[in-house]
Structures are given as structure tokens and as C-alpha cells.
PyMOL Python script that loads the backbone (N, CA, C, O; Angstrom):
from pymol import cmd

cmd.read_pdbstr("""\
ATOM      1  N   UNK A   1       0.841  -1.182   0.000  1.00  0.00           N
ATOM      2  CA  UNK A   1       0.000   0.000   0.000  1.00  0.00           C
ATOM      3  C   UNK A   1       0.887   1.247   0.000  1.00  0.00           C
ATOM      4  O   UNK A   1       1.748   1.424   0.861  1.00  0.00           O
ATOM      5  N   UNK A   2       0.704   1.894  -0.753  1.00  0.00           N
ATOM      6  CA  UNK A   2       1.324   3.497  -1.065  1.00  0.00           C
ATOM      7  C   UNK A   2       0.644   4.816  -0.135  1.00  0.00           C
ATOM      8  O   UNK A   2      -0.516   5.229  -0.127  1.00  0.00           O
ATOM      9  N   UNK A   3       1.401   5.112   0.348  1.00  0.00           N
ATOM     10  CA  UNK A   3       0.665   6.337   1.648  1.00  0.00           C
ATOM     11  C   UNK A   3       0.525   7.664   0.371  1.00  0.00           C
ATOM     12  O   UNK A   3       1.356   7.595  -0.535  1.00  0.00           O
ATOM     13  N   UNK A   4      -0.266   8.559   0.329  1.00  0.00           N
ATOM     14  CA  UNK A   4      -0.064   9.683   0.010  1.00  0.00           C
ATOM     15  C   UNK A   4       0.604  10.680   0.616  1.00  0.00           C
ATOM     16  O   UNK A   4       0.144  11.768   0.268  1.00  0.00           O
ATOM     17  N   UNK A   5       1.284  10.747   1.197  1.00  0.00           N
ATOM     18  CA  UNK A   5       2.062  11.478   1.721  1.00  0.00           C
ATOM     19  C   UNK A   5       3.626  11.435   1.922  1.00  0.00           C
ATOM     20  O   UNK A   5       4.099  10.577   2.666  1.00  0.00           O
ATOM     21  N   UNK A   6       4.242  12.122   1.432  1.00  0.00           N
ATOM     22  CA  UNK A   6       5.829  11.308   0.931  1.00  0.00           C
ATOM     23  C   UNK A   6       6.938  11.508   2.417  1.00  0.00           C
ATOM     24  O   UNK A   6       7.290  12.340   3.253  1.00  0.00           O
ATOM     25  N   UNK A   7       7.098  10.378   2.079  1.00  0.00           N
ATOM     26  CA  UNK A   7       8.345   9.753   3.554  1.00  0.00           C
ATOM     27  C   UNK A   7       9.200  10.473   2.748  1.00  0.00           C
ATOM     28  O   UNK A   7       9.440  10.126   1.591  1.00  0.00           O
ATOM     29  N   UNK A   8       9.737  11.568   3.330  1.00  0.00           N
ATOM     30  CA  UNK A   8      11.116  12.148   2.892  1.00  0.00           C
ATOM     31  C   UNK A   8      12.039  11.617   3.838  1.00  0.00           C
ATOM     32  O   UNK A   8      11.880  11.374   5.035  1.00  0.00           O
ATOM     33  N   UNK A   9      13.837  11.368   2.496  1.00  0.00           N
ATOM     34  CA  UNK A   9      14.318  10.711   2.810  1.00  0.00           C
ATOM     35  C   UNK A   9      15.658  11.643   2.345  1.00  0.00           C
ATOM     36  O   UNK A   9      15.523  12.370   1.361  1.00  0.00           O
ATOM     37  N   UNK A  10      16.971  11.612   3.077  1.00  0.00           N
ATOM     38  CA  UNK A  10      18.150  12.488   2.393  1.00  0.00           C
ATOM     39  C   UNK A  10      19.079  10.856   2.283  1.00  0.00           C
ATOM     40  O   UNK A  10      18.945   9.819   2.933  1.00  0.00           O
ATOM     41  N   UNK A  11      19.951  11.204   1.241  1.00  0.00           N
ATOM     42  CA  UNK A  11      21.164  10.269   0.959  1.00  0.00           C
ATOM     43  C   UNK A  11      21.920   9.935   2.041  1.00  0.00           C
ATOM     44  O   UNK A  11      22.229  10.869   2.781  1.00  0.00           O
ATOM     45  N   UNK A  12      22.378   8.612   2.381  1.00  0.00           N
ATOM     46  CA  UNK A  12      23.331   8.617   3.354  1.00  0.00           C
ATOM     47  C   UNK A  12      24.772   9.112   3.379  1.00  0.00           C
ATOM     48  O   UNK A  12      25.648   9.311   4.220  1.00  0.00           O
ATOM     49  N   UNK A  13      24.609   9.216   2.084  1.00  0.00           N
ATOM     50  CA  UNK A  13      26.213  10.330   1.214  1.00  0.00           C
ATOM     51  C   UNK A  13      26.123  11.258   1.818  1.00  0.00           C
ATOM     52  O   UNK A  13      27.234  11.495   2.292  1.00  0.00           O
ATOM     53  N   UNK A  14      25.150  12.256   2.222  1.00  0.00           N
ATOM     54  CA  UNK A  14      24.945  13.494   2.758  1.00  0.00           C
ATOM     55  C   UNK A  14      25.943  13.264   3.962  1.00  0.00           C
ATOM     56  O   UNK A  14      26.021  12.269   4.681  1.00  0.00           O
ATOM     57  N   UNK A  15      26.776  14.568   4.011  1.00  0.00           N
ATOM     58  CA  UNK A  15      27.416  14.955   5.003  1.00  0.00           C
ATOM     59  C   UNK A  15      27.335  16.080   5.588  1.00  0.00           C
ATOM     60  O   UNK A  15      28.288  16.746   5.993  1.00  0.00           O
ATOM     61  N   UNK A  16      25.708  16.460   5.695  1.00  0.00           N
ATOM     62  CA  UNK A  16      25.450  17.890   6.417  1.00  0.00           C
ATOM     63  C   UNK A  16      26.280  18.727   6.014  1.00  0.00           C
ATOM     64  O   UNK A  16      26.496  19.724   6.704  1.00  0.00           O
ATOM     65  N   UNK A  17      26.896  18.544   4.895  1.00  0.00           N
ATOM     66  CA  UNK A  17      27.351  20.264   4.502  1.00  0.00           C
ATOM     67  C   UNK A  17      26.397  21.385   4.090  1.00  0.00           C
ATOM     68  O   UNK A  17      26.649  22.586   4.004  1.00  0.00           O
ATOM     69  N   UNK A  18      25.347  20.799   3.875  1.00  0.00           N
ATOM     70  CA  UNK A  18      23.874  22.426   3.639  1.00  0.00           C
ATOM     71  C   UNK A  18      24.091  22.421   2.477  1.00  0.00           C
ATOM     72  O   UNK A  18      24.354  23.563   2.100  1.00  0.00           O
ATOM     73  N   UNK A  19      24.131  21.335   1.295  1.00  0.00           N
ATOM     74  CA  UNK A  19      23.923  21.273  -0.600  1.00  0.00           C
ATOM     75  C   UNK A  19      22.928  20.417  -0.669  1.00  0.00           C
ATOM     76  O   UNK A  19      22.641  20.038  -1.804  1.00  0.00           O
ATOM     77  N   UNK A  20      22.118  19.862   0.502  1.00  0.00           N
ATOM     78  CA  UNK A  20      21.279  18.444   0.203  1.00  0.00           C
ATOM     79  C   UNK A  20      20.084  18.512  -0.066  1.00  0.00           C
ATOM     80  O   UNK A  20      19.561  19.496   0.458  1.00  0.00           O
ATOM     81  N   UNK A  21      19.305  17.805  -0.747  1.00  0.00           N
ATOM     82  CA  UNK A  21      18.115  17.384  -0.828  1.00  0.00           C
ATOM     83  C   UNK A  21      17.399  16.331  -0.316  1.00  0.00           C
ATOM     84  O   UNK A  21      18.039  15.456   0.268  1.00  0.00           O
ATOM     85  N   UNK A  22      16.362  16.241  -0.399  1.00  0.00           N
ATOM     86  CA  UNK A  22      15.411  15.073   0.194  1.00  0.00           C
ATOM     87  C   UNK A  22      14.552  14.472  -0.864  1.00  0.00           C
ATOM     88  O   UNK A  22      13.896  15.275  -1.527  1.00  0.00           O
ATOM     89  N   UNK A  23      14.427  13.113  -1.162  1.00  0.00           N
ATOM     90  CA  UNK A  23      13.518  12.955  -1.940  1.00  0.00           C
ATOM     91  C   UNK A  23      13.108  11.829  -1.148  1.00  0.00           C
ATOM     92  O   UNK A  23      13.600  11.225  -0.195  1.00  0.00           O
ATOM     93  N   UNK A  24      11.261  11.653  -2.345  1.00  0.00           N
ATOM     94  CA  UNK A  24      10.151  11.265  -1.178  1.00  0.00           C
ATOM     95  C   UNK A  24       9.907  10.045  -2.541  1.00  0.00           C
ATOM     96  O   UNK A  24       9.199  10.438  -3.468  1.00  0.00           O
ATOM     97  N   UNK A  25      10.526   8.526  -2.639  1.00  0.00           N
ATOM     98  CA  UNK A  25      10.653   7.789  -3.521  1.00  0.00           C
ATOM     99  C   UNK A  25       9.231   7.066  -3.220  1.00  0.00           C
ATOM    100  O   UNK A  25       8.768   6.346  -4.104  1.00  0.00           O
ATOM    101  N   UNK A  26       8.629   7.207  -2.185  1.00  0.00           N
ATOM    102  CA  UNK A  26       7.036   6.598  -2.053  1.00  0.00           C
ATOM    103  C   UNK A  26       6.099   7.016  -2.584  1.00  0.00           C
ATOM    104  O   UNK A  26       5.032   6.800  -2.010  1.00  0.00           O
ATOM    105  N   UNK A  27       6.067   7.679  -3.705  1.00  0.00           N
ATOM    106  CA  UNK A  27       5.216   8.476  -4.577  1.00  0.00           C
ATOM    107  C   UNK A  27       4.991   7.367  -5.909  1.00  0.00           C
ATOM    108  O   UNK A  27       3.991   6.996  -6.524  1.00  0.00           O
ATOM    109  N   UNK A  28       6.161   7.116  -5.989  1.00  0.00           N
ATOM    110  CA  UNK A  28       6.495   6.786  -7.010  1.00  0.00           C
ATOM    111  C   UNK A  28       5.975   5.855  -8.183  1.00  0.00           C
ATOM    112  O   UNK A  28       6.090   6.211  -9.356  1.00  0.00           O
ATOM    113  N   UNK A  29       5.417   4.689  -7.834  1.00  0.00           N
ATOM    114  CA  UNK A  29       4.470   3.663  -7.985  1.00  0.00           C
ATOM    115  C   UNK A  29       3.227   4.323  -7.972  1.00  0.00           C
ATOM    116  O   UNK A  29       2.470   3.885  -8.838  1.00  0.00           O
ATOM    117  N   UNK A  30       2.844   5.068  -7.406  1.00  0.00           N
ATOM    118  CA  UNK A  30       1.303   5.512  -7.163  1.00  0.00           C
ATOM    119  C   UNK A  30       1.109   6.680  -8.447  1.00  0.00           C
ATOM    120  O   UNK A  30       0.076   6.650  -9.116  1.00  0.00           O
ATOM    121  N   UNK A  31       1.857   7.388  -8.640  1.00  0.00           N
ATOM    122  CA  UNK A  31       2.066   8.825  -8.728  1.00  0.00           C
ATOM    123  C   UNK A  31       2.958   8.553  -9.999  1.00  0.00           C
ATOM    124  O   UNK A  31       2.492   9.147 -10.971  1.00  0.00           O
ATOM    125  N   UNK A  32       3.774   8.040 -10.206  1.00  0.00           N
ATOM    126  CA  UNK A  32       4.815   8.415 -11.238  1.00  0.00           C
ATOM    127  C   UNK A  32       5.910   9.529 -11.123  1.00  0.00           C
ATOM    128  O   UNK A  32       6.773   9.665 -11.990  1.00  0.00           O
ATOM    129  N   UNK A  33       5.840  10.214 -10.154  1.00  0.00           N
ATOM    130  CA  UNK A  33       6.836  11.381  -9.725  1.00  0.00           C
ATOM    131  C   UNK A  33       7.606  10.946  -8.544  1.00  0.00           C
ATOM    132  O   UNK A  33       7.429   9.931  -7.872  1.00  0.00           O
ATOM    133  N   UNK A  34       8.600  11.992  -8.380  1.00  0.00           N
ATOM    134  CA  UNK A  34       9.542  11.476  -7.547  1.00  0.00           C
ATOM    135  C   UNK A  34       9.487  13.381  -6.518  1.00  0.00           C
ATOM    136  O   UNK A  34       9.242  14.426  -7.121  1.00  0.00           O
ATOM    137  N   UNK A  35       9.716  13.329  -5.303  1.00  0.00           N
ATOM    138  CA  UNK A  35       9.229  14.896  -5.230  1.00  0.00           C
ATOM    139  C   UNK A  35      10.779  15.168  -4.558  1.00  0.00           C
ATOM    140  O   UNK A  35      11.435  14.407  -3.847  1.00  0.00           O
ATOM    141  N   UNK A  36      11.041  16.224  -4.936  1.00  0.00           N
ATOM    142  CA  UNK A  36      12.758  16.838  -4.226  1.00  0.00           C
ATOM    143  C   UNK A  36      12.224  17.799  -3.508  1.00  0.00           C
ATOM    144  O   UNK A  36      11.149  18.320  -3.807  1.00  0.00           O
ATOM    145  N   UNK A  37      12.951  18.138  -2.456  1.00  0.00           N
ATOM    146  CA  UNK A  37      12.765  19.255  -1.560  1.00  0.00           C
ATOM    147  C   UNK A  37      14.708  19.808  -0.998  1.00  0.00           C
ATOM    148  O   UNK A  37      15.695  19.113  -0.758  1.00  0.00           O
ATOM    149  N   UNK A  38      14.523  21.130  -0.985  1.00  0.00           N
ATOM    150  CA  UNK A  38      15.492  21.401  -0.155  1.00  0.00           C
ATOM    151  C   UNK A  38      15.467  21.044   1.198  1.00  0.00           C
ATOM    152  O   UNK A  38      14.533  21.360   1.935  1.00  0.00           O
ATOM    153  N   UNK A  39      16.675  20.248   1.653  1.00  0.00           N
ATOM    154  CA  UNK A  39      16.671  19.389   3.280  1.00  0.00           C
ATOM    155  C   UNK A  39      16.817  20.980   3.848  1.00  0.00           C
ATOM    156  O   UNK A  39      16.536  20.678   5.008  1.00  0.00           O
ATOM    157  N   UNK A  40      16.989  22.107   3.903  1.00  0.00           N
ATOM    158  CA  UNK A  40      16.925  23.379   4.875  1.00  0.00           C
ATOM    159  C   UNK A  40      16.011  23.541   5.125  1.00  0.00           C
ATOM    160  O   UNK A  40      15.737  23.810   6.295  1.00  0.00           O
ATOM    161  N   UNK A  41      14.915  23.450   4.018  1.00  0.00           N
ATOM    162  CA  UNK A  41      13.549  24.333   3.971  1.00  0.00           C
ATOM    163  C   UNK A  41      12.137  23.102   3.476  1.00  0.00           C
ATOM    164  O   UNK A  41      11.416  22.872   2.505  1.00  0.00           O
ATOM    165  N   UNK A  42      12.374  22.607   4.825  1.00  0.00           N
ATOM    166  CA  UNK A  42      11.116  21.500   4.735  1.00  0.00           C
ATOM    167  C   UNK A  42       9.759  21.990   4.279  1.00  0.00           C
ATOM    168  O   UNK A  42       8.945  21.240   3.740  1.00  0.00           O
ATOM    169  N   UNK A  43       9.579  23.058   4.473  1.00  0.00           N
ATOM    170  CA  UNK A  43       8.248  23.557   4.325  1.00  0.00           C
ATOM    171  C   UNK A  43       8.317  24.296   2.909  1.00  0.00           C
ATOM    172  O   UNK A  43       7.255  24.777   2.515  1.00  0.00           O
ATOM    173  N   UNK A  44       9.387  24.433   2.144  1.00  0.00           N
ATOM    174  CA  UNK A  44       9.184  24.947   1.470  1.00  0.00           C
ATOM    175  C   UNK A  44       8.825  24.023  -0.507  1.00  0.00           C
ATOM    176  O   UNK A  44       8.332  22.955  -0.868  1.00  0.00           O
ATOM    177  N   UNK A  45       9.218  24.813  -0.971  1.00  0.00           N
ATOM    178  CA  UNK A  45       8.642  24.324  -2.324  1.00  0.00           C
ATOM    179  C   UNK A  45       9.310  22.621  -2.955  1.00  0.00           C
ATOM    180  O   UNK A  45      10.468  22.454  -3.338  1.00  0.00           O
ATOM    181  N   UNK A  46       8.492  21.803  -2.924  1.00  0.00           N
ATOM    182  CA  UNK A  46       8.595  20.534  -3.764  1.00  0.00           C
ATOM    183  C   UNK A  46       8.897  21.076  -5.389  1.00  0.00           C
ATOM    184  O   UNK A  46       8.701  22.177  -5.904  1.00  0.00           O
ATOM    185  N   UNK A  47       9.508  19.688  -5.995  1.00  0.00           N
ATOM    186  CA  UNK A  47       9.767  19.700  -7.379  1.00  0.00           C
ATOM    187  C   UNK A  47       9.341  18.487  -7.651  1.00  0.00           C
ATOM    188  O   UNK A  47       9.983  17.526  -7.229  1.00  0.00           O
ATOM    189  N   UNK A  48       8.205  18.313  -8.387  1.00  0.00           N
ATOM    190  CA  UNK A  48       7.701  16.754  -8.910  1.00  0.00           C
ATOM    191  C   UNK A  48       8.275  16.382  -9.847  1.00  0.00           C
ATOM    192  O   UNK A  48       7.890  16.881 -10.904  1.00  0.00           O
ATOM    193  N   UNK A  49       9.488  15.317  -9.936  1.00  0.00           N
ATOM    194  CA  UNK A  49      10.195  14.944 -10.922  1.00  0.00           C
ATOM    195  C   UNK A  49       9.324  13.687 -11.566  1.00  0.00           C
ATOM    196  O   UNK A  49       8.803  13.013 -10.677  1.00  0.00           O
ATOM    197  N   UNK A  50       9.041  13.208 -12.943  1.00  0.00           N
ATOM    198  CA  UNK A  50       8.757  12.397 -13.703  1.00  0.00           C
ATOM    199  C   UNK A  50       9.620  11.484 -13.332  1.00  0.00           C
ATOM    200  O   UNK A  50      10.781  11.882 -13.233  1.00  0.00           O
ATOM    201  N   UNK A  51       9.447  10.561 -13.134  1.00  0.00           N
ATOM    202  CA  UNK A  51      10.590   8.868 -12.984  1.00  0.00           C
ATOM    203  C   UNK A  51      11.714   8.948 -14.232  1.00  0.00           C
ATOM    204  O   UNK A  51      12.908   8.921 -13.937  1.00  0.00           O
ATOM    205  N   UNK A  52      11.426   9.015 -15.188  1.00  0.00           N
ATOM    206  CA  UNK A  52      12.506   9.218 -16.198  1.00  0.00           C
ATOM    207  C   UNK A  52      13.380  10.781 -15.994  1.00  0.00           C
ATOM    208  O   UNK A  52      14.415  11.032 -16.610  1.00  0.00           O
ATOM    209  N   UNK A  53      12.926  11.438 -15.312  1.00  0.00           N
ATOM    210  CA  UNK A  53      13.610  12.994 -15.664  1.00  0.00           C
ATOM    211  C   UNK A  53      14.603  12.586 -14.080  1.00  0.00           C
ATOM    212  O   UNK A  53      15.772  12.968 -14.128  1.00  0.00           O
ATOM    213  N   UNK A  54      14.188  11.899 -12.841  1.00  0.00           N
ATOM    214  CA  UNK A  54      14.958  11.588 -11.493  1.00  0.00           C
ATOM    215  C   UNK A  54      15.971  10.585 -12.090  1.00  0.00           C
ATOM    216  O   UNK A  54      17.093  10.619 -11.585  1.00  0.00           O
ATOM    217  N   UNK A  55      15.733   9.612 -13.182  1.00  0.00           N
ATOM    218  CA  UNK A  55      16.554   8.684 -13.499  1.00  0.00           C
ATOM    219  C   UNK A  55      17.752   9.117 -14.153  1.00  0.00           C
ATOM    220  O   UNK A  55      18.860   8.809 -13.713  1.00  0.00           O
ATOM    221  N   UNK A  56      17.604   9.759 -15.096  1.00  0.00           N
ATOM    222  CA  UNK A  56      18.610  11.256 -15.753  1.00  0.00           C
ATOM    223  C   UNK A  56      19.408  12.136 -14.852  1.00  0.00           C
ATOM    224  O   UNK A  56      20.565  12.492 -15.076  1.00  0.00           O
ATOM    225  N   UNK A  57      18.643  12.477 -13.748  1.00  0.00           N
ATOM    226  CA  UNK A  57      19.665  12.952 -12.853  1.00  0.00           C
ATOM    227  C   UNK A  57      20.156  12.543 -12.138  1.00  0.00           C
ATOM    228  O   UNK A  57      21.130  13.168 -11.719  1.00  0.00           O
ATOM    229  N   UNK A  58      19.884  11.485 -11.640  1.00  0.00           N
ATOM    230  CA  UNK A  58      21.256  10.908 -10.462  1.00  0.00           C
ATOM    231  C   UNK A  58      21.775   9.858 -11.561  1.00  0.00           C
ATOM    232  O   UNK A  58      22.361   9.004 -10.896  1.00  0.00           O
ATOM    233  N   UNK A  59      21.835   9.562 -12.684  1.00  0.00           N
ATOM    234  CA  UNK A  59      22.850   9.418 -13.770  1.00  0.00           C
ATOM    235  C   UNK A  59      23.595  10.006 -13.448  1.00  0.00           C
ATOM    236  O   UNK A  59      24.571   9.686 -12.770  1.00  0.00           O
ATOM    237  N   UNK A  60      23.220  11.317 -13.988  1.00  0.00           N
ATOM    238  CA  UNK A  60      24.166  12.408 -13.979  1.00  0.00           C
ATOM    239  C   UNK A  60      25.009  12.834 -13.087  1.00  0.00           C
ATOM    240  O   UNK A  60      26.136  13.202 -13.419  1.00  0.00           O
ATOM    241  N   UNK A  61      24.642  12.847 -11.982  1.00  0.00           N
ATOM    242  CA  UNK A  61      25.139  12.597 -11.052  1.00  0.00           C
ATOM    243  C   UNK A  61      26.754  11.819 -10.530  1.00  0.00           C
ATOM    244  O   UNK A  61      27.851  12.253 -10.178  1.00  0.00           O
ATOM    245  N   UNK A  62      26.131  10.452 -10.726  1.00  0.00           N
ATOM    246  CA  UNK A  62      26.771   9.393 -10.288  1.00  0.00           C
ATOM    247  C   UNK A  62      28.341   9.550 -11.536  1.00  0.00           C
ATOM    248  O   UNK A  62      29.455   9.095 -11.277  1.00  0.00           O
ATOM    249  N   UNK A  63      28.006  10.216 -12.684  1.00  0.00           N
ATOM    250  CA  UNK A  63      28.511  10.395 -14.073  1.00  0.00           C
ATOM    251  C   UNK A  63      29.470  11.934 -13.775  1.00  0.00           C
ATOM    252  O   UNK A  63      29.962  12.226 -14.865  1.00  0.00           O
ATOM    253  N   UNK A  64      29.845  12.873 -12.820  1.00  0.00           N
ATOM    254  CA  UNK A  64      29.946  13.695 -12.415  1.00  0.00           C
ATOM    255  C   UNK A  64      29.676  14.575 -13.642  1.00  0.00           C
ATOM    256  O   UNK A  64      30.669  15.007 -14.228  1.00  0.00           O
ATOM    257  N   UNK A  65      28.297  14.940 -14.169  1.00  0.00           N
ATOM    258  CA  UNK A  65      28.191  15.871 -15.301  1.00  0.00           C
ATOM    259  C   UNK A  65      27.558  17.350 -14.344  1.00  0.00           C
ATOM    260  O   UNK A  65      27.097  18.383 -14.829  1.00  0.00           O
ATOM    261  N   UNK A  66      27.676  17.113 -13.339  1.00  0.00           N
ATOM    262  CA  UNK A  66      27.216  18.624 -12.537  1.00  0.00           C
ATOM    263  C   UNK A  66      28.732  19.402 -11.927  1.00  0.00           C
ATOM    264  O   UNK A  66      28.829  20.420 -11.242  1.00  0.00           O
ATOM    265  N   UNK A  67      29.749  18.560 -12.428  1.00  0.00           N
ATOM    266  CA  UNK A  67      31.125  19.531 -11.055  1.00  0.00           C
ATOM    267  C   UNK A  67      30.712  19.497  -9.837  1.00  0.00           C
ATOM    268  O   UNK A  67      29.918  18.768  -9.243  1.00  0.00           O
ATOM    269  N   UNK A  68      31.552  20.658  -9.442  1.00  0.00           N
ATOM    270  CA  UNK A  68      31.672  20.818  -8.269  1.00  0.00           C
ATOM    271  C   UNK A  68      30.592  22.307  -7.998  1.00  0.00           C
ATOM    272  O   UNK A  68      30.992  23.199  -7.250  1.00  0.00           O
ATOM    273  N   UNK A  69      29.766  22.368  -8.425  1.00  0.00           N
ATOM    274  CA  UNK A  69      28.881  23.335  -8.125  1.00  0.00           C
ATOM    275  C   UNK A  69      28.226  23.849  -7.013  1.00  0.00           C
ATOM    276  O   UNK A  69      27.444  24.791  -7.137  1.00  0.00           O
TER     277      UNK A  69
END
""", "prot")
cmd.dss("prot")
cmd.show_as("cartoon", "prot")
cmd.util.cbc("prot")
cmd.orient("prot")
């Protein structure tokens, strides 16, 4: 069963340096989106990523196509 309400979750990579995000992967199956949030600003604005557009980015990611930004 899929909750509507997304279990936000940060990477265990995260090392509290204040660059992190949270994503809420329990959407996902239900919903088809994946939702990002800034880990500072819980309350603040979600980004509903498409499953293919989250899959592209932590590619990218993992691919270092972002630097050191």
C-alpha cells in the first residue's frame, strides 16, 4: 500500500554540509513522480520529478556531469 504522503528521505552520502536534498521515492508507484525538496527548507517548495527525468539525474550525477557546483 502506497501512503499519500511522501516519507522524505536524504542520501546517506549526505554529510550535512547544507547542498542536500530530500527525496520522497514513495510516490512513485502511485504517482509516477519522484518529489525533491530542499533538506533546509522542509516547508518549502517541492519539485515533482517524472521517474525518467529523477533517473537522468542521479545518472548524472553518479557520471559527475554537474562539477563541483
Amino acid at each position: 500500500m502506497t501512503t499519500q504522503s511522501p516519507l522524505w528521505f536524504k542520501s546517506s552520502y549526505s554529510n550535512n554540509g547544507g547542498q542536500c536534498i530530500e527525496v520522497a521515492t514513495n510516490l512513485l508507484p502511485a504517482h509516477g513522480v519522484v518529489p525533491v525538496r530542499d533538506s533546509k527548507v522542509p516547508a518549502g517548495s517541492t519539485l515533482n520529478l517524472p521517474a525518467a527525468a529523477f533517473s537522468s539525474f542521479v545518472t548524472g550525477v553518479k557520471n559527475g556531469n554537474f562539477g563541483n557546483v
